[in-house]
C-alpha positions as CSV (number, residue, x, y, z in Angstrom):
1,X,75.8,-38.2,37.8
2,X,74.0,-41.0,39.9
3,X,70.9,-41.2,41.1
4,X,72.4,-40.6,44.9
5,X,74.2,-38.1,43.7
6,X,71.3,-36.2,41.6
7,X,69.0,-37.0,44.9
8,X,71.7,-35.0,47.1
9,X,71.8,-32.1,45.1
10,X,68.2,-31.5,45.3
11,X,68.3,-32.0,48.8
12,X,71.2,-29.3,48.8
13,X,68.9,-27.0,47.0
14,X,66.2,-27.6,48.8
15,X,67.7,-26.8,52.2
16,X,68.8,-23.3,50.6
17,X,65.5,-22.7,49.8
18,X,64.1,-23.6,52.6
19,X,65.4,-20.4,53.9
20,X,64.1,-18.3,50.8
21,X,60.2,-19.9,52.0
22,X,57.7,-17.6,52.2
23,X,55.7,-17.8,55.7
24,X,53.0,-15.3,56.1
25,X,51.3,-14.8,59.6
26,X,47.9,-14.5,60.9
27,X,48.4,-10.3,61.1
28,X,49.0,-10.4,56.9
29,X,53.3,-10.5,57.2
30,X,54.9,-12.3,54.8
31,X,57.9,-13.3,56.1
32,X,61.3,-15.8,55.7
33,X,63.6,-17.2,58.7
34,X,67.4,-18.2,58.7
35,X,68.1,-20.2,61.2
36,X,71.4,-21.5,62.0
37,X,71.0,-24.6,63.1
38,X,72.1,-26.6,65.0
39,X,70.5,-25.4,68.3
40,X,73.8,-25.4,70.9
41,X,73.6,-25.7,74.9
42,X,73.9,-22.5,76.9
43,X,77.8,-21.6,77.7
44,X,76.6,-19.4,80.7
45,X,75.2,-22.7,82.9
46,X,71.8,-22.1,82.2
47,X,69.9,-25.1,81.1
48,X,68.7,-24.4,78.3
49,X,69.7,-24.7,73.8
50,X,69.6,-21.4,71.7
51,X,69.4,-21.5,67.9
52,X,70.2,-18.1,66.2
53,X,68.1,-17.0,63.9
54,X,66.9,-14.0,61.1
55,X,63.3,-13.0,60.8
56,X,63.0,-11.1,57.8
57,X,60.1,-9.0,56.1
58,X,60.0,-10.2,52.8
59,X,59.4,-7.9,50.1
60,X,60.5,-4.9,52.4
61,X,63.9,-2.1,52.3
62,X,65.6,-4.8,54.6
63,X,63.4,-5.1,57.7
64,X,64.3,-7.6,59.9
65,X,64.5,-8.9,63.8
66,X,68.2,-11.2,64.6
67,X,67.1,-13.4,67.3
68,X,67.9,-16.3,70.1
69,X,65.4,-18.5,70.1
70,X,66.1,-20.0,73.7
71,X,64.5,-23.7,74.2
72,X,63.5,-24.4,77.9
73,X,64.4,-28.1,79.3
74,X,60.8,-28.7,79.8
75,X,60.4,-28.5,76.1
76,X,63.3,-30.4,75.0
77,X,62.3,-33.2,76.6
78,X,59.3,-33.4,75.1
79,X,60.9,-32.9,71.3
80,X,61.8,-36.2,69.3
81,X,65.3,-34.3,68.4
82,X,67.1,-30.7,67.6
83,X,67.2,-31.7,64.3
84,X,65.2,-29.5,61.4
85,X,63.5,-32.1,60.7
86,X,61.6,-32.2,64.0
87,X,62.3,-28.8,65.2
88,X,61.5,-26.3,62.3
89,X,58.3,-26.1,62.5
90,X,57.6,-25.4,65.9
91,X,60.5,-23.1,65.9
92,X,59.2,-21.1,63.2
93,X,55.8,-20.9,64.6
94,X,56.8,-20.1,68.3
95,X,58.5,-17.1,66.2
96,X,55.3,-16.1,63.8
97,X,53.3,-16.1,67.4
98,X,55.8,-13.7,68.8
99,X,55.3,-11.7,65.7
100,X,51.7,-11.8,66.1
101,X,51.6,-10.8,69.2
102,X,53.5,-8.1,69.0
103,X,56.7,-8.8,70.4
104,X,59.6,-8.7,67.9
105,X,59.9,-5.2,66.2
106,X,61.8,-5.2,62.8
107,X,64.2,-2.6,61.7
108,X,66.8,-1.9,59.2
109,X,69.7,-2.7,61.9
110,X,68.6,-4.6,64.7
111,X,69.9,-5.7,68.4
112,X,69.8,-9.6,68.9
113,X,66.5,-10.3,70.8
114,X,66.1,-13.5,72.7
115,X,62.9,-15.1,72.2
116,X,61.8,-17.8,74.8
117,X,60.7,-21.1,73.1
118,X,59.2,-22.3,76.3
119,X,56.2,-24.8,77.8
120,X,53.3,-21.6,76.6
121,X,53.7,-23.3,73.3
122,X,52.9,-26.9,74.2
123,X,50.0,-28.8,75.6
124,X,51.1,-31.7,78.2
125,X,48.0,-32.7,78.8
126,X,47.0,-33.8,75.0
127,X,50.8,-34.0,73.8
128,X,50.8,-31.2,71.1
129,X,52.1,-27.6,70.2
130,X,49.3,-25.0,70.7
131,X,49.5,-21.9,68.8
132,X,46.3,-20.9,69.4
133,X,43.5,-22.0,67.3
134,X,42.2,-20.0,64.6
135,X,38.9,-19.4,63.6
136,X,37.6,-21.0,59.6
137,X,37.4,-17.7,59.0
138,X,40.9,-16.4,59.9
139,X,42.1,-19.6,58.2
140,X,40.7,-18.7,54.9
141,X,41.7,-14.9,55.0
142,X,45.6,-16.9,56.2
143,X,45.2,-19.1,53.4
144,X,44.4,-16.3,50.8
145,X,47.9,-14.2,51.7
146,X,49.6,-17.4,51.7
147,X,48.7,-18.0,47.9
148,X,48.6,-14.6,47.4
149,X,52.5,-13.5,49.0
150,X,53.9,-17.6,47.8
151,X,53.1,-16.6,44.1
152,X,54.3,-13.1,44.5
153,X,57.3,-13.4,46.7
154,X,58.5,-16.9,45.2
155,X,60.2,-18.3,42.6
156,X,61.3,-21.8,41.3
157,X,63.5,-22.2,45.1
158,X,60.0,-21.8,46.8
159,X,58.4,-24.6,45.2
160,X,61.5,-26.9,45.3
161,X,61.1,-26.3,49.0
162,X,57.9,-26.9,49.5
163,X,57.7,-30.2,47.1
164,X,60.8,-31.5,48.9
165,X,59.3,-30.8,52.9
166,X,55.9,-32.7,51.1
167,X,58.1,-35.5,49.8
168,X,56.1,-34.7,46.7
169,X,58.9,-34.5,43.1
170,X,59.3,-30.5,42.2
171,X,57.1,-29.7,39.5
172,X,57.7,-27.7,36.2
173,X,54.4,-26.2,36.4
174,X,53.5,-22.7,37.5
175,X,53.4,-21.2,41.1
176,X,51.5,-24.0,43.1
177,X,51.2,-23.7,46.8
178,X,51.4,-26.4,49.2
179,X,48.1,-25.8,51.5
180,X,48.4,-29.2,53.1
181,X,52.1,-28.2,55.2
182,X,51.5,-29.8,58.5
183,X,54.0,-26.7,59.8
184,X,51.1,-24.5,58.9
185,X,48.0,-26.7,60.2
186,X,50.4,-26.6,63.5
187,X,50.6,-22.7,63.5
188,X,46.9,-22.4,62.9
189,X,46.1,-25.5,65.4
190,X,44.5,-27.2,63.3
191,X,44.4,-30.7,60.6
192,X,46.1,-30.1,57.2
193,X,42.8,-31.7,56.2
194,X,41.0,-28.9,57.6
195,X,43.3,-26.4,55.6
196,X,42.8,-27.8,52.2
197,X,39.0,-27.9,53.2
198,X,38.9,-24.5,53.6
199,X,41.1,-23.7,50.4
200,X,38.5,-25.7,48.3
201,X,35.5,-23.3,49.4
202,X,37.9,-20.9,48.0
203,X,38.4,-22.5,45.2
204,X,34.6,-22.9,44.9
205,X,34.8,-18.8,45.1
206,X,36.8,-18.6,41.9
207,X,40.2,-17.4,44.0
208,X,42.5,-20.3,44.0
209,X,43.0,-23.5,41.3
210,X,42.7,-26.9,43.7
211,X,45.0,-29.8,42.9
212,X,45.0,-32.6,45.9
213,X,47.1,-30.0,48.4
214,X,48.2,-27.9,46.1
215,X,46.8,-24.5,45.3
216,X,47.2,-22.4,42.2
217,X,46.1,-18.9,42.9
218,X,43.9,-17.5,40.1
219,X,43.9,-13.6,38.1
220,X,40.6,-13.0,40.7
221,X,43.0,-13.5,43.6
222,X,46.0,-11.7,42.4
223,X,43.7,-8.8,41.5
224,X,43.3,-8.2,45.2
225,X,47.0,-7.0,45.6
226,X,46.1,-3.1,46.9
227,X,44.1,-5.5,50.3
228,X,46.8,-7.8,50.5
229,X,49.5,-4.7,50.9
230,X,47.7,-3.0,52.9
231,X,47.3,-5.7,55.7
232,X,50.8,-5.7,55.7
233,X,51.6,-2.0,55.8
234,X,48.9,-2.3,58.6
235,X,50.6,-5.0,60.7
236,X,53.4,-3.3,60.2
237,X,52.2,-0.1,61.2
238,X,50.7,-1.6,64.7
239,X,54.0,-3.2,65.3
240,X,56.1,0.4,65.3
241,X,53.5,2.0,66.9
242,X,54.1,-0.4,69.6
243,X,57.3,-0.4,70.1
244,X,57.5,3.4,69.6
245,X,55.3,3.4,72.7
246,X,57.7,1.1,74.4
247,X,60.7,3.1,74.2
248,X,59.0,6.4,75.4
């Protein structure tokens, strides 16, 4: 095998595993997305690109929310491209947000939902996607159920994926966790900097293992699995009751 050819097929495994990710939200759901790229222009006239997608709840009986993630005009011509490479991330976090918030309802069988992936999501002004900015505090309870749900949930695939999205070379190690992801300083509007600043004081707290911008979570973290399971049942448990409302 070449060198091309041995780069390829990590690439090829990386872009499966890319839909294997674990990304948790601010309400304690670990979740992964498959999208199905590319996004495609509207057939009905309206202007406007959907990308079809699958949210599910990862570690659940088969929870999960199809949807249509339908990019306005204004946004696309603020987007470099519809490529993954430029679009992923703020795809994925428009979606968390929606989760957050309330709006996408996961079940066992599920109607396609359309989700609007419109100008709410992006600041003109400054040039930059706004998820809302989280407070240091949120951000270390978000970076906690990251470590906690990556080294739970994932496998070899998850770091492949994250080592290739760093452009870091996978290692053999155990379950490190890559706190630095820009696609997660963007959900929580912040610097990846900032991130692995706030990992470090946990770190300092005896929960995570720091190495550069990658995280190791420690037997003191994982230890904490009844809280961790319990925000989710939680979050999860807002979200029906919600919805259940909704429907009458």
């Amino acid at each position: 095998m070449t060198q091309a050819q041995g780069s390829g097929g990590i690439l090829d495994e990386a872009r499966e595993a890319a839909a294997k990710k674990i990304w948790v939200t601010l309400t304690g759901l670990p979740l992964t997305f498959r999208l199905e790229w590319p996004f495609r222009q509207a057939t009905s006239g309206a202007d406007f690109w959907v990308l079809h997608g699958d949210i599910q709840l990862a570690g659940s009986d088969g929870l999960h929310a199809p949807v249509a993630v339908n990019l306005s005009q204004t946004v696309r011509e603020v987007m470099p491209s519809l490529e993954p490479a430029d679009a992923e991330a703020p795809v994925i976090n428009a979606l968390r947000k929606e989760v957050d918030r309330r709006q996408i309802e996961f079940l066992r069988s599920g109607k396609l939902l359309p989700v609007p992936f419109s100008s709410r999501h992006y600041d003109f002004k400054r040039g930059q996607w706004v998820f809302g900015r989280a407070s240091d505090e949120a951000m270390a309870e978000f970076v906690e159920r990251k470590v906690f749900w990556e080294t739970k949930l994932g496998s070899s695939h998850q770091l492949l994926a994250n080592a290739a999205r760093s452009g870091a070379s996978p290692s053999s190690g155990g379950s490190r966790v890559w706190i630095g992801d820009p696609a997660e300083a963007q959900y929580l509007q912040t610097t990846p900097a900032h991130v692995v600043e706030i990992a470090k004081k946990l770190a300092g707290q005896g929960l995570l293992k720091m190495a550069g911008e990658w995280a190791e979570a420690t037997p003191a973290l994982m230890d904490q699995a009844e809280r961790f399971e319990n925000a989710r049942r939680a979050a999860v448990d807002a979200l029906e009751k919600k919805h259940a409302f909704e429907r009458g």
